[in-house]
C-alpha positions in Angstrom: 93.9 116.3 103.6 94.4 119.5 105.2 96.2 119.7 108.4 93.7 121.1 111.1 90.2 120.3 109.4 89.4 117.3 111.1 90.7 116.7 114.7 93.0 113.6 115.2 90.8 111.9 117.9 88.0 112.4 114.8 90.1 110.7 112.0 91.0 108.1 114.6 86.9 107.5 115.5 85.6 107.9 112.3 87.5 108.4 109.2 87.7 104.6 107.0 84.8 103.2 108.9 82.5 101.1 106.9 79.0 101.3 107.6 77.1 98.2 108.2 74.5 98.2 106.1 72.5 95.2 106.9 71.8 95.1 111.0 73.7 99.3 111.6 76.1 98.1 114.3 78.1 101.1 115.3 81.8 99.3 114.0 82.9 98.4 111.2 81.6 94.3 109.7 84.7 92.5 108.8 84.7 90.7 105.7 87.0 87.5 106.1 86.8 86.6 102.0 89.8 85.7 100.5 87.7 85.1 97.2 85.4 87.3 95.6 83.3 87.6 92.2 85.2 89.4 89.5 82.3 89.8 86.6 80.3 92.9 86.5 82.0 94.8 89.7 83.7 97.5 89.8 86.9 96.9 91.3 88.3 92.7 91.3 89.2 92.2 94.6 91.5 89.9 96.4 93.7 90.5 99.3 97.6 89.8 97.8 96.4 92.9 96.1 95.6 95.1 99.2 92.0 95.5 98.2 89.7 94.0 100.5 87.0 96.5 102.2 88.7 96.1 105.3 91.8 96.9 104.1 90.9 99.7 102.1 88.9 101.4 104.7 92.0 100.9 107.1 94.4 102.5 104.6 91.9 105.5 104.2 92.1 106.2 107.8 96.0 105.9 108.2 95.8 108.6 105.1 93.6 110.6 106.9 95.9 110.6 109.9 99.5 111.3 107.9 97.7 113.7 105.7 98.6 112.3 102.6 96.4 110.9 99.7 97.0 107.4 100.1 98.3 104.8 102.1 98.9 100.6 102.2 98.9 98.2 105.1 101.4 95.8 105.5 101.9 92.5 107.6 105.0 93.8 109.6 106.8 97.4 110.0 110.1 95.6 108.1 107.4 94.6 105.4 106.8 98.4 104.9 110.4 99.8 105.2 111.9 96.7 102.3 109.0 97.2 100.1 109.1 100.7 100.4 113.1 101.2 100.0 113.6 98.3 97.2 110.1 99.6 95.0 112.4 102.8 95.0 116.0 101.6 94.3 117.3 99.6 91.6 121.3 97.9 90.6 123.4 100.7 90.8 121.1 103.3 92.8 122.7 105.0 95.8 120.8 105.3 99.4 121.5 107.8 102.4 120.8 106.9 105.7 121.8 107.9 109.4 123.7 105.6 111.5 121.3 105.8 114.0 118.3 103.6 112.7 116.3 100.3 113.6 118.5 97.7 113.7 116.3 95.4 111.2 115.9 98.4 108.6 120.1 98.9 109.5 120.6 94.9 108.8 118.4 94.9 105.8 120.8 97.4 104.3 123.7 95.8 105.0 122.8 92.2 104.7 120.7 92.3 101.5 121.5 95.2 99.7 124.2 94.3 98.2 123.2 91.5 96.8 121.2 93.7 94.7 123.9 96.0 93.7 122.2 99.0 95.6 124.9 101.1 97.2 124.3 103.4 100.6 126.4 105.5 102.1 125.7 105.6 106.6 126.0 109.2 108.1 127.1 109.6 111.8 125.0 112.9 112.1 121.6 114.1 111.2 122.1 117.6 110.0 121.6 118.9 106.2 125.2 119.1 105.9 125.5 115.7 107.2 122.9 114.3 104.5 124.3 116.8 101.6 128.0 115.8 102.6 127.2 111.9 101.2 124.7 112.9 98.5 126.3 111.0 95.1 125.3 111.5 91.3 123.2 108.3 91.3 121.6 109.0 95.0 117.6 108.3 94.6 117.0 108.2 98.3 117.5 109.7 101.8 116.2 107.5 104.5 115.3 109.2 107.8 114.4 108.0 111.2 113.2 110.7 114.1 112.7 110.6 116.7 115.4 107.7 116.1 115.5 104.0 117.8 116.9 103.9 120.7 118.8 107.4 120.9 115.7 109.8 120.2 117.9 111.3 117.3 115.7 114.8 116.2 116.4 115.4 112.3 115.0 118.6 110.5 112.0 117.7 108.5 112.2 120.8 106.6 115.4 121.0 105.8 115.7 117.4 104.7 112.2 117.6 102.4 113.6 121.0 101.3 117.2 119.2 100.3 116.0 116.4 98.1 113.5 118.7 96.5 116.6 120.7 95.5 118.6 117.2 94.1 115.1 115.6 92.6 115.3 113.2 95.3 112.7 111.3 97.4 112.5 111.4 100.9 111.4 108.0 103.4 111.1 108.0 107.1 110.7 105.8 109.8 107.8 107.7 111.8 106.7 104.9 114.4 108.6 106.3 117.5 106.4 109.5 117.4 103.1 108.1 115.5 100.8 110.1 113.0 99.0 111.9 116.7 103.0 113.7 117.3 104.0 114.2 113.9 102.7 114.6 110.3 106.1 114.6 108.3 104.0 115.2 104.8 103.3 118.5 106.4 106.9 119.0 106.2 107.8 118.1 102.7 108.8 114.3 103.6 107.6 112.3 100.4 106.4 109.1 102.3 105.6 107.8 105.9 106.6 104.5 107.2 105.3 102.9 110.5 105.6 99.8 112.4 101.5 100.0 113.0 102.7 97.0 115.5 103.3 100.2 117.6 101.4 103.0 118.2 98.3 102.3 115.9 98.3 98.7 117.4 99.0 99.6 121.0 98.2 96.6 122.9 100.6 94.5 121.9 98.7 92.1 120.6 98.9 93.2 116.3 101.7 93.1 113.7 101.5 95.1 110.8 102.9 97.7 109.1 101.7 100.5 107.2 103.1 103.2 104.4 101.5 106.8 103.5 102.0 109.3 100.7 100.6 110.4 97.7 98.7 108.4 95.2 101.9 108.2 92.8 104.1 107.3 95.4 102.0 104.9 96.8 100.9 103.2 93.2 104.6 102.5 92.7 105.4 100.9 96.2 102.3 98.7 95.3 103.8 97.5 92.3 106.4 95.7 94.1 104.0 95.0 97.2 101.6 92.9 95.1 104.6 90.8 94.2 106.2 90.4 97.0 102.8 89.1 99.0 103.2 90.7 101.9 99.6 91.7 103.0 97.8 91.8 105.9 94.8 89.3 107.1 91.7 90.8 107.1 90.6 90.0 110.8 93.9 91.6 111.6 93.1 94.5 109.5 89.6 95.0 111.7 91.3 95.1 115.1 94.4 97.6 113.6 91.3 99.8 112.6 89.4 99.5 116.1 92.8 100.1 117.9 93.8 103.3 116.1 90.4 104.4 117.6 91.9 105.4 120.6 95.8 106.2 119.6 95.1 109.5 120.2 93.7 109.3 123.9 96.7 106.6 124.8 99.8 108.4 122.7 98.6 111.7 124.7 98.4 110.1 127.9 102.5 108.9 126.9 103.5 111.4 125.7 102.4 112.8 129.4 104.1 110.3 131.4 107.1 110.2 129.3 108.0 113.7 129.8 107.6 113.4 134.0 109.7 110.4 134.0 112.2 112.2 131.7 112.4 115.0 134.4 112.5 112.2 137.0 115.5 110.2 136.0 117.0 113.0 134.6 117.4 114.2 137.9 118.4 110.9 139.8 121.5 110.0 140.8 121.7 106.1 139.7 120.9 107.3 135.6 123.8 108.9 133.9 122.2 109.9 130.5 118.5 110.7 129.4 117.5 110.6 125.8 114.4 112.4 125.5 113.4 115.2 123.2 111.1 117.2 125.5 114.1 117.8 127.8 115.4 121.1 127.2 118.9 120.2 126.9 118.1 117.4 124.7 120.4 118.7 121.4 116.9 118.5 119.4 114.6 120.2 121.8 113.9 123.1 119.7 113.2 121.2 116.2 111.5 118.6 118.0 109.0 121.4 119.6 109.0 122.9 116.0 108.2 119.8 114.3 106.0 117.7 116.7 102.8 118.3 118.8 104.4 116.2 121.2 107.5 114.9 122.3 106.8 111.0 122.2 106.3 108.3 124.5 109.6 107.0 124.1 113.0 107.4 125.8 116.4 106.3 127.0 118.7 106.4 130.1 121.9 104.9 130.6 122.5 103.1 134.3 125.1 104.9 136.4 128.2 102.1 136.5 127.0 100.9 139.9 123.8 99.7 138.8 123.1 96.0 138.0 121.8 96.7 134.6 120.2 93.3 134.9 119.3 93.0 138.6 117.4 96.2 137.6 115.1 95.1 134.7 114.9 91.7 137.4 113.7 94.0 140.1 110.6 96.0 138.3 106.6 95.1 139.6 105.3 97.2 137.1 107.0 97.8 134.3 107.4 94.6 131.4 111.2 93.6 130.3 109.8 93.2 126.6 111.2 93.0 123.1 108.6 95.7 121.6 107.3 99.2 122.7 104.2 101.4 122.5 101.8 99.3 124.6 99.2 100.5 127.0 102.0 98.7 129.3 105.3 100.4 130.2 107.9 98.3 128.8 112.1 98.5 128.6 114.6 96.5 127.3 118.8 96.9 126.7 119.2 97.7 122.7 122.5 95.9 122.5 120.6 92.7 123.9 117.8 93.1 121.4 116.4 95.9 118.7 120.1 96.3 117.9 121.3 92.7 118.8 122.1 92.0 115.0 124.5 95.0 114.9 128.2 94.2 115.5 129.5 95.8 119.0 131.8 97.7 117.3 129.1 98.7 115.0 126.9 99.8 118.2 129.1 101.9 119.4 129.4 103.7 116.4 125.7 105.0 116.7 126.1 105.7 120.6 124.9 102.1 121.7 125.9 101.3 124.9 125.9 97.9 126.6 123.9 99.6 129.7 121.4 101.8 127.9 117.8 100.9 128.4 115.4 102.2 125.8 111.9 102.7 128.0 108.2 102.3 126.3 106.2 104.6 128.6 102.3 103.0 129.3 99.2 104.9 130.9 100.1 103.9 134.5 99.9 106.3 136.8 103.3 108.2 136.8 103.6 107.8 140.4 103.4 104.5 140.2 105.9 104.4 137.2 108.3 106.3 139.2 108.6 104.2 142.3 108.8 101.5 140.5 112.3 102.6 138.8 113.3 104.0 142.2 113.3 100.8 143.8 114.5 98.6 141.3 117.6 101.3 140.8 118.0 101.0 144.8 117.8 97.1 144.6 120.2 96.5 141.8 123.2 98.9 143.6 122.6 97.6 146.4 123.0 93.6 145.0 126.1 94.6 143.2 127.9 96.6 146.2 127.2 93.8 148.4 128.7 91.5 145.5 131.6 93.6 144.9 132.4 93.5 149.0 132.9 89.8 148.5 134.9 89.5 145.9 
């Protein structure tokens, strides 16, 4: 689908509904068989195969939304990104991927990839050069992640899709952190979308899934493996993804709102050393973020100044969750090294910029001056604890 001839909030409403036929409620019925009739129809359905109505209305909708001809639902996002990656690479196949990933895609690489005699090569930076540098004769893939988890990494769209067009490669990326309502990599040459739809598509925090878009060829061939490896999504869970997505758009907008203000906010305080958001101007991928994206995300990072009590901090917050995921209605933090990148080694943290007292922040629909004071007074708490520890020691 073209970009521009439906409006987001549309697709989101209205695109992979199915009509109820029978009593003409205004949502979707949800059809909980797990067995149906295979003589005289059309298409033998069963859900290992990703065919249910449900599920195929759902994946029309996440189409519609990544522009893209096709699309398949998963039961997690690490279901997505390893049947995505292994439907693509074979024994003796070569990957490409920043340093600066997920930590479960990062320890799926390492851990299991091997085992399966698939090679990769990690790059510290995100530039062509950078990608180009470690491209080898049997490369098949270049792996992308941006914004990137937990350090809002920008990479070039163009220039990567433009790069493995030139080499007859194919190009995956991790789009979760800035969700189909930001950023449409397709429109940019990128060959197939990946997204923990546990996230943004999901956004209560209630759903785990995952999801995959990109054209009907692509997507036939990730299938092949997906069937096999079983790992679809239950219809009922299917139902709620699709009436969730409903109102992405609304709740990434309202996000991507607050997240920029808060930017700005502890940007300028004096307890937060660093902050890792793309809609800062001085962010190092301000101007290809603004390029590429029609906003700048909900999601940031900010590293406590050394008197802060990273956890006396997170203890001291009314609002805002301490919470292992991201991308609720709910503002939500949590310390990477304790958690998203807790399977990493610390050495190997600190080789993609993890610090032990970076906090990676979820930003919710609060109101942002309710956000704000919150932080201010658990940053105020949490010196104040550790300079009064500190004079007793």
């Amino acid at each position: 689908m073209k970009k521009g001839k439906r409006g987001v909030n549309t697709i989101c409403t209205h695109i992979g509904e199915l009509e109820d036929k029978t009593f003409k409620g205004a949502v979707s019925p949800l059809y909980m068989s797990t067995s149906y009739d295979y003589e005289d129809v059309d298409i033998k359905r069963y859900p290992r195969y990703f065919n249910t109505p449900n599920q195929e209305a759902l994946c029309l909708k996440i189409a519609a939304l990544e522009h893209t001809e096709s699309a398949l639902i998963f039961g997690s996002g690490m279901a997505a990104v390893s049947t995505s990656l292994l439907a693509f690479l074979s024994k003796g196949d070569h990957l490409v991927v920043p340093r600066q990933i997920y930590g479960g895609a990062y320890n799926l690489i390492v851990e299991e990839f091997p085992k399966y005699g698939i090679e990769f090569t990690f790059i510290d930076g995100t530039a062509v050069a950078d990608f180009e540098s470690a491209i080898q004769p049997n490369t098949r893939i270049l792996y992308l992640e941006t914004p990137s988890n937990p350090l809002l990494t920008i990479t070039d769209l163009s220039a990567i899709g433009a790069l493995a067009r030139s080499k007859g490669l194919t190009t995956l990326i991790d789009n979760t952190f800035a969700s189909p309502v930001n950023q449409n990599p397709a429109d940019f040459g990128i060959d197939i979308i990946i997204h923990s739809a546990t996230k943004y598509m999901g956004g209560h925090s209630d759903i785990c899934a995952g999801a995959v878009a990109g054209s009907k060829a692509h997507i036939d061939r990730i299938f092949q493996l997906a069937k096999n490896l079983g790992g679809s999504l239950s219809d009922y869970t299917v139902w709620l993804l699709e009436r969730s997505i409903k109102t992405m758009g609304l709740r990434v907008r309202a996000q991507n709102e607050n997240a920029l203000e808060l930017s700005r906010f502890l940007n300028a305080h004096p307890d937060i050393d660093k902050v890792y958001y793309p809609g800062l101007e001085d962010h190092p991928g301000h101007d290809i973020a603004k390029a590429q994206m029609q906003g700048f995300g909900g999601m940031l990072s900010f590293e406590l100044a050394p008197e802060v009590d990273q956890h006396t901090f997170m203890r001291s917050l009314k609002w805002v969750k301490v919470s292992m995921s991201l991308a609720g209605v709910e503002s939500t933090l949590l310390a990477p090294s304790e958690t998203s990148h807790a399977l990493l080694r610390p050495e190997e943290r600190l080789k993609t910029g993890i610090r032990d007292g970076l906090i990676r922040f979820s930003t919710g629909i609060e109101e942002i001056e309710d956000l704000k004071a919150d932080l201010a007074q658990a940053l105020e708490n949490s010196k104040n604890l550790k300079a009064e520890a500190l004079t007793k020691i």
